[in-house]
Backbone as numpy.savetxt, mean C-alpha at the origin, in Angstrom:
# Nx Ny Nz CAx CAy CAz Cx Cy Cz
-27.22 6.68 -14.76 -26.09 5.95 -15.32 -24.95 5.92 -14.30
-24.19 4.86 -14.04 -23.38 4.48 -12.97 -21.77 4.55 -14.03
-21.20 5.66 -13.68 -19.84 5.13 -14.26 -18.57 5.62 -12.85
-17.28 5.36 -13.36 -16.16 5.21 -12.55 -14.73 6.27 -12.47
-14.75 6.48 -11.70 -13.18 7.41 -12.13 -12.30 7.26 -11.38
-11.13 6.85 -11.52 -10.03 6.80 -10.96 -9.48 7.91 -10.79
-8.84 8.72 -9.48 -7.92 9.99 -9.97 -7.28 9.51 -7.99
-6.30 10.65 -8.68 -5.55 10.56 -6.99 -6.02 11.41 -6.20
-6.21 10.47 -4.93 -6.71 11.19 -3.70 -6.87 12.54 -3.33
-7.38 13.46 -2.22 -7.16 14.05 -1.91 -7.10 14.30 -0.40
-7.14 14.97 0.17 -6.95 15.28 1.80 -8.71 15.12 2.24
-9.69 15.23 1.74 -10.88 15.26 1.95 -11.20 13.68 1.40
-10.41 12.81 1.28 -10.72 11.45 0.80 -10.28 10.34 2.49
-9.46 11.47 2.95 -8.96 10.61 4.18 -10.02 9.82 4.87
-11.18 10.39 4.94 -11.79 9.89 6.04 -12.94 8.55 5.33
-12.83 8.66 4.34 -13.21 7.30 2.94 -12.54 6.28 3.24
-11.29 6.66 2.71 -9.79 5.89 2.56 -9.98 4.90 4.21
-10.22 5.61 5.01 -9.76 5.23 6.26 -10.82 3.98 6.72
-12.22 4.20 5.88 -13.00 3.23 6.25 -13.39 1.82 5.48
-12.41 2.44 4.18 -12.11 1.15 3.10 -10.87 0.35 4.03
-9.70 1.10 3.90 -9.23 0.76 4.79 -9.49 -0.79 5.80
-10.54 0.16 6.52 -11.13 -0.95 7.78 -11.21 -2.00 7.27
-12.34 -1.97 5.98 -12.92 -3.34 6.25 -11.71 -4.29 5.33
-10.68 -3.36 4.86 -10.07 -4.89 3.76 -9.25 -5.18 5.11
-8.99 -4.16 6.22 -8.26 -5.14 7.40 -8.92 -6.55 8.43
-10.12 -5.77 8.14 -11.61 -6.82 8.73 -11.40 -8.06 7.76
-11.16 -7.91 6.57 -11.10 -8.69 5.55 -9.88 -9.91 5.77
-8.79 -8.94 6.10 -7.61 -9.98 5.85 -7.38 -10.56 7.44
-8.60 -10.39 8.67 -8.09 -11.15 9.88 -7.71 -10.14 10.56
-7.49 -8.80 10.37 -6.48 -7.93 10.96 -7.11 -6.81 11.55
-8.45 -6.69 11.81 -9.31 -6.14 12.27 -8.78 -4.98 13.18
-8.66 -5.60 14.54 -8.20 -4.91 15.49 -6.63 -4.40 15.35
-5.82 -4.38 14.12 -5.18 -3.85 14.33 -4.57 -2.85 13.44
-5.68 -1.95 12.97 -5.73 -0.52 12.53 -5.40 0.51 13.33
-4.62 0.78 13.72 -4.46 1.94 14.21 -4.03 3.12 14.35
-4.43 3.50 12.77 -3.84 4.37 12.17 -5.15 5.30 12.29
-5.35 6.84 12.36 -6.59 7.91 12.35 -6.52 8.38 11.05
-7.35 9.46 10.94 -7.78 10.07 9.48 -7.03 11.32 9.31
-6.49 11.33 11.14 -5.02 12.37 11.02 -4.44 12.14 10.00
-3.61 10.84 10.88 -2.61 10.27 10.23 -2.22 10.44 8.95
-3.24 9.68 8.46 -3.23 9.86 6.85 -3.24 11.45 6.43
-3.91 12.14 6.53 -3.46 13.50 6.27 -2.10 13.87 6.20
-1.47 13.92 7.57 -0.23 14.10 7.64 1.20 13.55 6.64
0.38 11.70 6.82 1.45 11.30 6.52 1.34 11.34 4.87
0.22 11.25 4.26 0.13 11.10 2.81 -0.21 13.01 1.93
-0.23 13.86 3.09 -0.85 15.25 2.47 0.24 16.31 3.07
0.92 15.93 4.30 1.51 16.91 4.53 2.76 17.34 4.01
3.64 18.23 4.85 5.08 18.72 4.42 6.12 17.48 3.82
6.04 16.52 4.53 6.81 15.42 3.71 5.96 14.17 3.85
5.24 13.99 2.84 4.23 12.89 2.66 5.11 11.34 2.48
4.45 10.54 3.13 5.32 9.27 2.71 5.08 8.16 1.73
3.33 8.51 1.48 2.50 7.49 0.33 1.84 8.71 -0.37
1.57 7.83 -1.27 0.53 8.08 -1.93 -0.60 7.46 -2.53
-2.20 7.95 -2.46 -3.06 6.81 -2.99 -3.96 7.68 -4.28
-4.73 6.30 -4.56 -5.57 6.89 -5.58 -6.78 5.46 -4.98
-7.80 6.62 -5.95 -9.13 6.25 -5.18 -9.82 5.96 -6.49
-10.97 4.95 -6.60 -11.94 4.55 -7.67 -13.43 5.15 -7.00
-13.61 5.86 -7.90 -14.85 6.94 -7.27 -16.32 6.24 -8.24
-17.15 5.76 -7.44 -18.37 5.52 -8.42 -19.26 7.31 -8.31
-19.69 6.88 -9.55 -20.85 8.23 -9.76 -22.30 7.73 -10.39
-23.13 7.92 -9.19 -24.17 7.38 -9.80 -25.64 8.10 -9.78
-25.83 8.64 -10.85 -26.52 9.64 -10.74 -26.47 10.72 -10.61
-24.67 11.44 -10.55 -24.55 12.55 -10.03 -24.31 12.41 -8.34
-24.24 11.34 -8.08 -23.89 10.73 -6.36 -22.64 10.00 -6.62
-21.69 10.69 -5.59 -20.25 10.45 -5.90 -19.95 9.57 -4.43
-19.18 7.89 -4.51 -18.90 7.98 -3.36 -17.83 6.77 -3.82
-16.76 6.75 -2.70 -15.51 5.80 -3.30 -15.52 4.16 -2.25
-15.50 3.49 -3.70 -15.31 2.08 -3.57 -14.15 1.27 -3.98
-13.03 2.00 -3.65 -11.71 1.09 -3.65 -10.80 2.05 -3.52
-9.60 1.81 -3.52 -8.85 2.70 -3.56 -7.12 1.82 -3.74
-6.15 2.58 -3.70 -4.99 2.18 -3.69 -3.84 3.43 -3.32
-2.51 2.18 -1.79 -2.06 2.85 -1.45 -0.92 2.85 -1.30
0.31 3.60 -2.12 1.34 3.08 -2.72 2.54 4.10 -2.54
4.23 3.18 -2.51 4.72 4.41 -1.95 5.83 4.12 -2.97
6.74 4.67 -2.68 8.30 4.69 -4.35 9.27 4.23 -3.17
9.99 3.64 -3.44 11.02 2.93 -2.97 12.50 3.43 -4.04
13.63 2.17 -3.46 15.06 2.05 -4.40 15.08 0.18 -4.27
15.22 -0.47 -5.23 15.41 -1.88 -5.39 17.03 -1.81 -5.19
18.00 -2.39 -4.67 18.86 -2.70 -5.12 19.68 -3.09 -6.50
18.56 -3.80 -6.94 19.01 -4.77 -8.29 18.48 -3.60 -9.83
17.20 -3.24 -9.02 16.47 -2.49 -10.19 16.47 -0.95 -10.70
16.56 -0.44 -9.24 16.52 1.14 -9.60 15.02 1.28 -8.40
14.28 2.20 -8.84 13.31 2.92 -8.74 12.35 1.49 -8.55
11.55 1.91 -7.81 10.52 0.76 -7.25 9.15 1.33 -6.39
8.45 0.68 -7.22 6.98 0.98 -6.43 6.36 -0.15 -5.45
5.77 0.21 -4.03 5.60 -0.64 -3.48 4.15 -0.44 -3.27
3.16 -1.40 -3.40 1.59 -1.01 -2.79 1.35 -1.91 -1.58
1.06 -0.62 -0.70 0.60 -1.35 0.49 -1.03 -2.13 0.35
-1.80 -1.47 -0.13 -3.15 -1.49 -0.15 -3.37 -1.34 -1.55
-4.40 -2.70 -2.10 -5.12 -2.26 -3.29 -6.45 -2.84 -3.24
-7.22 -1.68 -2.75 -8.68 -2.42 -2.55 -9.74 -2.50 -3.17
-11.24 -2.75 -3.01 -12.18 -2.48 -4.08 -13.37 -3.54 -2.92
-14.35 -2.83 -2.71 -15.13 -3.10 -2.69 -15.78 -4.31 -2.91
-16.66 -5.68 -2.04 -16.88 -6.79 -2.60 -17.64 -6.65 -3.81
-18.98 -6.13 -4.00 -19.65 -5.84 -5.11 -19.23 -5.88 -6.02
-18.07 -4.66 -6.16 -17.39 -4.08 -7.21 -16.71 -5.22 -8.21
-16.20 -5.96 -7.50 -14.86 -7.01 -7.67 -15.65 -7.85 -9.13
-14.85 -8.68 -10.00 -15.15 -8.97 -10.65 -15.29 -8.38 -12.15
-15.51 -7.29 -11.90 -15.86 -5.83 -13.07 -14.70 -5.62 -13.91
-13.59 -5.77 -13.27 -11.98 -5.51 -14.07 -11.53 -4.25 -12.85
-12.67 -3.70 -12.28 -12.07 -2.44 -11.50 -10.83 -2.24 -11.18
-10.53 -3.12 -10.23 -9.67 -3.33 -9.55 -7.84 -3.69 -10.07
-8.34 -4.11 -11.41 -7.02 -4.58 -12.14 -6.87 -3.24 -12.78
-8.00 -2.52 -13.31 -7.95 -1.21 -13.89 -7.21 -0.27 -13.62
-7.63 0.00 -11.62 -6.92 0.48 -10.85 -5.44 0.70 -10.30
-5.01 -1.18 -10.54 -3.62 -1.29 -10.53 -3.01 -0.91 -11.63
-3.76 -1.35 -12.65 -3.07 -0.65 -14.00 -2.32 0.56 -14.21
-3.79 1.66 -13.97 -3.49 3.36 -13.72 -2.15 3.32 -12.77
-1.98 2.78 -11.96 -0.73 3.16 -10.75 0.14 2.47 -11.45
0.33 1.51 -11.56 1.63 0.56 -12.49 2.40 1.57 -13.98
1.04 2.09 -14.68 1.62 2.43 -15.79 2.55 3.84 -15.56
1.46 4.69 -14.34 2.22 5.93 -13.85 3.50 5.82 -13.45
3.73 4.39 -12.89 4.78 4.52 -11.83 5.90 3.93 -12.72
5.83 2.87 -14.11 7.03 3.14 -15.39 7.13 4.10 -16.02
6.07 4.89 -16.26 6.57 5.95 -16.58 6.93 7.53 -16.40
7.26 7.13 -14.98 7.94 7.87 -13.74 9.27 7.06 -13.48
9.81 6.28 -14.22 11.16 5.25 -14.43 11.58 4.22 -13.13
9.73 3.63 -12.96 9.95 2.35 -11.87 10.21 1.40 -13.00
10.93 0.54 -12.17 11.34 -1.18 -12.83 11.40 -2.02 -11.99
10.85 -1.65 -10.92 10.20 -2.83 -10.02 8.70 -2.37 -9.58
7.81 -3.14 -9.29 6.60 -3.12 -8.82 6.80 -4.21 -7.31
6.12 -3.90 -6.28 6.22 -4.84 -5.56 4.79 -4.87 -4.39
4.30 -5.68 -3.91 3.03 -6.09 -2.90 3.43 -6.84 -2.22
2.34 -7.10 -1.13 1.98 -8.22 0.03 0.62 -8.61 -0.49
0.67 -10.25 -0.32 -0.40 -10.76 -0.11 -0.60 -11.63 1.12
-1.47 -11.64 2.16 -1.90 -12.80 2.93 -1.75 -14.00 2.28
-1.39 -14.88 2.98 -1.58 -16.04 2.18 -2.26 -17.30 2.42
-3.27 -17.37 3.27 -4.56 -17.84 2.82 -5.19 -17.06 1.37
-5.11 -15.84 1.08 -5.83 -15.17 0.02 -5.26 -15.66 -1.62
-5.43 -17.01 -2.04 -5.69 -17.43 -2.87 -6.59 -17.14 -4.38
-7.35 -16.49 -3.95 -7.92 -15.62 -5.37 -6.99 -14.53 -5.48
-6.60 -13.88 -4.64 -5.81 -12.92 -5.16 -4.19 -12.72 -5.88
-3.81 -13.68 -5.19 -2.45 -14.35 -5.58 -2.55 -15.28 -6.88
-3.60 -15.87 -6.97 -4.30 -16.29 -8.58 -4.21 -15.29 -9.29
-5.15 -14.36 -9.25 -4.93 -13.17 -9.58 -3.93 -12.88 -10.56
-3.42 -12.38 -9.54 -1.55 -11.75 -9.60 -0.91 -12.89 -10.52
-0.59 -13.62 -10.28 -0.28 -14.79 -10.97 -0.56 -14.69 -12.33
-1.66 -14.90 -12.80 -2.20 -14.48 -13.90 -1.74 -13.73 -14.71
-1.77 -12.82 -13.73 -1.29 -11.30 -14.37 0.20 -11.25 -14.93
0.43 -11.97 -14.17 2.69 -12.40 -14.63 3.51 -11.70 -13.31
2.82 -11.29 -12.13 3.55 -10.90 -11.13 3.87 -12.47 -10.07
5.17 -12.31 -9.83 6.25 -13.49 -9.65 6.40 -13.00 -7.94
5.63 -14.37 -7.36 5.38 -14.21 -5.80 7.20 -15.04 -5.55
7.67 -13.99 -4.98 8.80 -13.94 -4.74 8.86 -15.25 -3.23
8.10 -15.44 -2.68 8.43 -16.47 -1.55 8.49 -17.93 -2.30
7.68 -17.75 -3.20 7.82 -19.15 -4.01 9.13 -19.46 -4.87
9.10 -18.12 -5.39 10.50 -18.24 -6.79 12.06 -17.88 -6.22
11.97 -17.04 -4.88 13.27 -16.48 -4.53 13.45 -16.70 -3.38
12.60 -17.78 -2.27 12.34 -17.66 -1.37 12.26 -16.81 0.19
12.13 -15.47 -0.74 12.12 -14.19 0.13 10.75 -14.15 1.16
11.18 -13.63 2.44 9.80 -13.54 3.09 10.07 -11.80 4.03
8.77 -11.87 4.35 8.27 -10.11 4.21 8.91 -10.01 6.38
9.22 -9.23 6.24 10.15 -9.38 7.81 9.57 -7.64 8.10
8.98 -7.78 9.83 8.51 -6.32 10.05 9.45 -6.34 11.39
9.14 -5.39 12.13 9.41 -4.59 13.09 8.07 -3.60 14.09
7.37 -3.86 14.70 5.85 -3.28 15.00 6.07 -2.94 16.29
5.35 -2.29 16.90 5.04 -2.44 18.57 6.24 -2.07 19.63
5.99 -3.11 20.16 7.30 -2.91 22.20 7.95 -3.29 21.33
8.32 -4.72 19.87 9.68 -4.76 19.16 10.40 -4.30 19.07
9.89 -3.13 18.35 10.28 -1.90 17.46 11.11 -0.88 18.86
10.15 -0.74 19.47 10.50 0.65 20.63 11.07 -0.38 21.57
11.97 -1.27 21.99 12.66 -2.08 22.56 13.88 -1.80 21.83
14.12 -1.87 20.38 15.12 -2.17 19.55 15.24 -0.74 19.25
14.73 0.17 19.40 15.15 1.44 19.36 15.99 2.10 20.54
15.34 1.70 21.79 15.87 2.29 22.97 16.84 1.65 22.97
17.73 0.41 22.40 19.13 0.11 22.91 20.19 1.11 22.11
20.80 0.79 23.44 22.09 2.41 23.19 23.37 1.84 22.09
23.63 0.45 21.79 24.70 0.24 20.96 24.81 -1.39 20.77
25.01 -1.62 19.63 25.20 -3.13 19.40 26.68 -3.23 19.58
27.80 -2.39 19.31 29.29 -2.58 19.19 29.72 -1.78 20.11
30.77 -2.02 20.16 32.11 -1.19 21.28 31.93 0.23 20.97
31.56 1.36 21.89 31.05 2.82 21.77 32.32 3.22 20.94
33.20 3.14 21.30 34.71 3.68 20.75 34.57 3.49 18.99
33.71 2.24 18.70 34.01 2.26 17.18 33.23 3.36 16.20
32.37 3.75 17.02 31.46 5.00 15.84 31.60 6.00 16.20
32.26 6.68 15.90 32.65 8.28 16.30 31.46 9.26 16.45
30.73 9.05 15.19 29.59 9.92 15.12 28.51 9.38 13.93
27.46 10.01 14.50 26.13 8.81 13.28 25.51 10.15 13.32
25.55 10.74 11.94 24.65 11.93 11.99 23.53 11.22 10.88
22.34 10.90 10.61 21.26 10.84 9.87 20.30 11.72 9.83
């Protein structure tokens, strides 16, 4: 008998996580640019100050346990709203898809995360990915580039470490001191 369990990750899921992972990046075009390890994730989601958190959809079949989706999600502050959940990753397996899994999945994290006093939920979708944004749609989640015309703005790479190494946008004299 084949059934399912959702529960949250653990540190021994990293190296799962990491290869679901892969392929929804294989998936969305973005292949080559994983480059995150099974460290990483340890560290960043298990250690002293973790920055996500995921949960995993575990099939069991037969007493054979192995994970086919997962989701990877972190708490934010909305401005407007309060408390806000953001998912980077909500995956599932092609097979799987279709089953409800996957909405199941978001469910479990959505319901945890109101009643942990979020009032915003928020994602990325590619947007060629049309079933999924159907999806969502469906569901009553309001793709903000369409309705508010907000768009998703990063910082990656030599960008990032270019825009870090400059020493001051204003006159040195005006900031006395920047302790963060």
């Amino acid at each position: 008998m084949v059934s399912f369990i959702i529960r949250k990750a653990t540190p021994n899921d990293c190296g799962h996580v990491l290869t679901l992972m892969k392929k929804l990046s294989a998936l969305e075009g973005f292949a080559d640019e994983t480059k995150i390890t099974e460290e990483d994730l340890r560290r960043d989601g298990f250690g002293p100050d973790p920055v996500f958190q995921c949960a995993v959809l575990e099939k069991i079949d037969n007493g054979v346990s192995s994970l086919v989706g997962y989701a990877l999600y972190f708490y934010g502050f909305c401005s407007w709203n309060g408390k806000m959940l953001y998912f980077e990753d909500l995956f599932v397996e092609r097979e799987y898809r279709g089953m409800g899994l996957g909405v199941t999945l978001m469910h479990k994290v959505i319901k945890m995360a109101v009643d942990r006093g979020c009032k915003c939920i928020q994602a990325c979708v590619v947007e060629w990915n049309t079933e999924v944004r159907q999806l969502y749609r469906h569901l009553g989640i309001e793709d903000l580039t369409e309705t508010k015309k907000y768009h998703l703005l990063a910082f990656t790479g030599e960008k990032l470490n270019k825009f870090v190494k400059r020493e001051s946008f204003i006159s040195k004299d005006m900031i006395l001191k920047a302790e963060l």
